[in-house]
Every structure is written in C-alpha cells, then in structure tokens.
C-alpha positions in Angstrom: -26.3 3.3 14.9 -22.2 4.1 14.0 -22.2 7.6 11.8 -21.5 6.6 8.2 -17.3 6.8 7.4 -16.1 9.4 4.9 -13.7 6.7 3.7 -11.5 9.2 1.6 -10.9 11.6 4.6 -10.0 8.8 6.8 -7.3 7.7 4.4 -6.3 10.5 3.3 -5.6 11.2 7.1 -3.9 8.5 7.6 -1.6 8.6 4.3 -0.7 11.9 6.1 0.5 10.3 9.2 2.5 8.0 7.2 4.1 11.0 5.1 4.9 12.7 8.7 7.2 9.5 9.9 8.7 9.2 6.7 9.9 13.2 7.1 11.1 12.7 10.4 13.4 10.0 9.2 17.2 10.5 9.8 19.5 11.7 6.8 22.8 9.7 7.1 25.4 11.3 4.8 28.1 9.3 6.5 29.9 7.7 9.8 29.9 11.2 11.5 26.2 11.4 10.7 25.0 8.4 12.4 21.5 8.9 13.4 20.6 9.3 16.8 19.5 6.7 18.9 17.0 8.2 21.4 15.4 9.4 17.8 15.3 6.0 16.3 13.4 4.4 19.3 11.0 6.9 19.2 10.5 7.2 15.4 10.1 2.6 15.8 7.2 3.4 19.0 5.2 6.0 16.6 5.6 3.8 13.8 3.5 0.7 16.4 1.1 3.3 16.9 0.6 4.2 13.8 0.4 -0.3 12.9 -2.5 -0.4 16.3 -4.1 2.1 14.4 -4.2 1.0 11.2 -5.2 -2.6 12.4 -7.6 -1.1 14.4 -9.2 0.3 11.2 -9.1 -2.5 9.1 -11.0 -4.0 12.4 -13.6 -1.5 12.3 -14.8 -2.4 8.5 -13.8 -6.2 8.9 -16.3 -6.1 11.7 -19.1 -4.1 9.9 -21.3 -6.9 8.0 -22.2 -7.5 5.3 -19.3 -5.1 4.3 -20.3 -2.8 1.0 -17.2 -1.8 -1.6 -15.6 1.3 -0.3 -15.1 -0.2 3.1 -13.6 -3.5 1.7 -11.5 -0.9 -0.3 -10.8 0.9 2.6 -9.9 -2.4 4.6 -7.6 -3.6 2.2 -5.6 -0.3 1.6 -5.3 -0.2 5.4 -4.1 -4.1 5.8 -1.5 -3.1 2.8 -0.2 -0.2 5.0 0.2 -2.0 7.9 2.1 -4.2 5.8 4.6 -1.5 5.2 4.6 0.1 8.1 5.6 -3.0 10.0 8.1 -3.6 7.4 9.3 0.5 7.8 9.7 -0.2 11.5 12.0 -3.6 11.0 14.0 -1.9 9.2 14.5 0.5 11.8 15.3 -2.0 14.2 17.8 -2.6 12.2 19.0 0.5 12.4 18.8 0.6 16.4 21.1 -3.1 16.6 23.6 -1.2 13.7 24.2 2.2 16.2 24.7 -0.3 19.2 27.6 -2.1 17.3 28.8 1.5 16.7 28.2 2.5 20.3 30.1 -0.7 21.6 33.2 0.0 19.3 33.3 3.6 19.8 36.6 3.2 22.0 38.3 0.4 19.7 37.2 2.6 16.3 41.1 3.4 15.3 41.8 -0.4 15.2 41.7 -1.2 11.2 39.1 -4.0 12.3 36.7 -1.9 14.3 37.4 1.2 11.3 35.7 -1.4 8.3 33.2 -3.3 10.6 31.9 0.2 11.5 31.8 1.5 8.0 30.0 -1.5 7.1 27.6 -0.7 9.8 27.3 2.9 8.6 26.2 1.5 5.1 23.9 -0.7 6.8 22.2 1.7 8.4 21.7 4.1 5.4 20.2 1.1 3.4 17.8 0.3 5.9 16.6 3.9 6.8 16.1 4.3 3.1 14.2 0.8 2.9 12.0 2.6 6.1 11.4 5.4 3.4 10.1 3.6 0.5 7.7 1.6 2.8 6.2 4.5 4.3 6.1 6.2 1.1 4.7 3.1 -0.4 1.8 2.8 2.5 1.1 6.4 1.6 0.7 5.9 -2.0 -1.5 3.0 -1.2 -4.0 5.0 0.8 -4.4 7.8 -1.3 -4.7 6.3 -4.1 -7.6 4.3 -2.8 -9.0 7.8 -1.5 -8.8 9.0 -4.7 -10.7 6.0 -6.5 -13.4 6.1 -3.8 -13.8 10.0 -4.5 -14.3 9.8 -8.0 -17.8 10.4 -8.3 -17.9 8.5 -11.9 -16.5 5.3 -10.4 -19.6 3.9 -8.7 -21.7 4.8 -12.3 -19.2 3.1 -13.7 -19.3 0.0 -11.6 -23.3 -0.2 -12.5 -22.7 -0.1 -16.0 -19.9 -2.2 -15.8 -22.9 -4.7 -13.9 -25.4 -4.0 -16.1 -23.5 -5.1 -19.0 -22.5 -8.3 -17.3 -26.1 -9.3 -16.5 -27.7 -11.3 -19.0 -30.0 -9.1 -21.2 -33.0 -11.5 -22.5 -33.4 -11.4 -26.5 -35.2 -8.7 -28.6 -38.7 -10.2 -29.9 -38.4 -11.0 -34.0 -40.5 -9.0 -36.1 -42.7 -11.0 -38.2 -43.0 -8.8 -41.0 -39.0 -8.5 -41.6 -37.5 -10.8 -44.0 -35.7 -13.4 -42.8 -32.3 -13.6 -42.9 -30.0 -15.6 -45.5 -28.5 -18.4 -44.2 -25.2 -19.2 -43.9 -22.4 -21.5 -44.5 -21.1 -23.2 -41.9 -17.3 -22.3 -41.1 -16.1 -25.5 -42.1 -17.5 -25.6 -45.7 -16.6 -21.9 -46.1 -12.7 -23.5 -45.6 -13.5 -25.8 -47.9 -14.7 -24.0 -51.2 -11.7 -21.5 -51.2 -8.9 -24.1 -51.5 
C-alpha cells in the first residue's frame, strides 16, 4: 500500500524548483551582455527534467483510482506547470538559435547589415528570456497557490457545507394546530388591480 501524499509539500517543492530556474535565468542588459550559451543549454536540459518530473507526477495521481479532490487538484496544478515550463524552455530555444546567429556574424558584426540584424537578435533574445521568466513564475504561482487551497484547513468543511446545502433537504411536517396561511393572489392578477 503507496504512503498517503502530503500534497501541499510536494507542490510546494516543486513551485521551489521552478523559482530556482527562473533565478538562474540570464540578465541581458544589452549586445555586450549576451547570455552565455553553454548556460542556456543547460538551464533548457534542467528545465526537461524538471517537465519528466512534473509529468511524472501528474502520472502518479492520474493513475491512482478513483482519484479523491486534492489529488485531482494536485494533478491539474502539475499538468498547468508543465504547460509553462515547456513553454519557459521554447522560449529558451529561442534564445540558443538567437546567440548562434550572433556567433555566426561575430566576424561580419561592423558591416551596417550584420550591426542591425544582430541588435535585432539581441532584442530577441531579451524578450524571450523574459517570456522564460513569466512562465516559470507563472508555474510557480500555480502550484502554490493550489498548496495553499489544499492546506486551508476550512476548505474541506467548507466543501461539505457547500454539499450539504446542495442536497435536497425533504420538507418540514405542517403543524396541525397552526393556522393556515392566507392565500394569495396570483402574480398575474396582482399586475392587474394596480393599473
């Protein structure tokens, strides 16, 4: 039998991971601060580890059936992160095809066409690398927010009221000793009499 999953720790952990990457980003404050390369490749592998083992934790809960509310939570902050994460790390190919064009034109760089086709590639690169940044921040956000909406402890009380009052509640008996009520006028002829 698997050990139950403190779901909040385990994202909460993982939100970390995702805070970590988006720290080690590059800062680009222009051309002569193009990021490195051997530092973008390896900041694109973490960021596939990080999507294995994301997917491998929405795996875990999409396997566990029936699947009860925190761990379809879970799932589904975890699925959202991958989303961003894969988008993080496109982004950061885009960054690794910009520095090529830069390496490739290194020698040509005082011809006035290489000089703007490589500033365009610097601005390139800074958008992307700041697209990376909101996704991971994003995929953080996402994951400790569910933590914290799993570790409320008046949430699940809350979702029981919120059931009880949806289920249908039979009606009180009358009491036969009350009087009964006046009756009265049906919408219709109440619109009626005051015109």
């Amino acid at each position: 039998m698997n050990a139950p999953i403190d779901e909040p720790l385990a994202l909460r952990t993982r939100a970390s991971a995702l805070q970590q990457q988006e720290a080690l980003l590059p800062s680009i404050i222009g051309p002569a601060n193009a990021p490195d390369a051997v530092q973008v490749g390896r900041r694109i592998a973490a960021l596939g580890a990080l999507i294995r083992e994301l997917g491998d934790e929405f795996s875990a809960r999409a396997a566990n059936q029936p699947a009860h509310g925190d761990s379809i939570r879970a799932a589904m902050a975890y699925a959202e992160a991958v989303s961003n994460l894969g988008e993080a790390a496109a982004a950061l190919g885009t960054v690794a095809q910009q520095l090529g064009f830069l390496g490739k034109t290194a020698e040509a760089r005082h011809l006035p066409w290489a000089r703007e086709a490589r500033k365009d590639a610097v601005r390139v690169i800074e958008y992307a690398v700041e697209t990376a940044r909101d996704e991971l921040r994003h995929g953080a956000q996402s994951l400790t927010q569910t933590a914290s909406h799993l570790s409320d402890p008046f949430d699940g009380l809350r979702r029981q009221a919120a059931l009880g009052r949806s289920a249908t509640t039979p009606p009180a008996p009358a009491d036969l000793g009350a009087p009964a009520p006046a009756p009265t006028a049906p919408a219709a002829l109440t619109v009626r009499s005051r015109r």
